[in-house]
N, C-alpha and C positions, 0 to 999 in steps of 0.2 A: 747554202741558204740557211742550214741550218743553224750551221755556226753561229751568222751573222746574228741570227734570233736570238740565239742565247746569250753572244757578247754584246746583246742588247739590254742585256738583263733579262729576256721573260722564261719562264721556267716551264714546265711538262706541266707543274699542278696550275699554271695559268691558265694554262690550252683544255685544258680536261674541264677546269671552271667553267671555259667560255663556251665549251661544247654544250656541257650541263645547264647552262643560262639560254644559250640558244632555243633549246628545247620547250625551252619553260616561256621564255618570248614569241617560240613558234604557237603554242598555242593560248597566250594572252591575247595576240595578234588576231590569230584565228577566231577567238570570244569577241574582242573589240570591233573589229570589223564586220562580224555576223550581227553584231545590236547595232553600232555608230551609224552603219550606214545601211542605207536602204538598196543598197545592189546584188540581192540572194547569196545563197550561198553558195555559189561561183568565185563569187569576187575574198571569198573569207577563205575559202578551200588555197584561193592563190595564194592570199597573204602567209599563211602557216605556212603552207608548203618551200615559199622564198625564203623566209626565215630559216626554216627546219634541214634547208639544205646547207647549212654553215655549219651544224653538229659535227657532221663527218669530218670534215675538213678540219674542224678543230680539233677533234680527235685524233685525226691521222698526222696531223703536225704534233699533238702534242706526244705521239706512242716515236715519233723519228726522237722528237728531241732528249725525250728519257733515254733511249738510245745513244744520242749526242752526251748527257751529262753521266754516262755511266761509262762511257771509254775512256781509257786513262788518256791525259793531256798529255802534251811531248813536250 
């Protein structure tokens, strides 16, 4: 899988980006949804929290694929 991602062109520092964007989305989200709407803060805790959980995941793909682009190719 990893491979695939890379000879897809995306790279570690895209992954680590989009980790670092997530976070910052997770609690934009979290702000928006605590003024936009009028459903306490139940419904704002959710939103951050769904977003917020993509960081990892973007991190952990992107710490495999530095991995992936730092073994020699055959």
């Amino acid at each position: 899988m990893l491979r695939k991602l890379s000879d897809a062109g995306l790279t570690s520092d895209m992954l680590f980006a989009a980790g670092f964007a997530s976070i910052g989305l997770s609690v934009l989200s979290w702000a928006v949804s605590q003024r936009g709407e009028n459903k306490g803060v139940d419904r704002a805790d959710r939103w951050g929290i769904f977003v917020g959980e993509w960081a990892p995941t973007f991190f952990a793909l992107g710490v495999g694929l530095r991995l992936e682009e730092d073994k020699p190719r055959r």
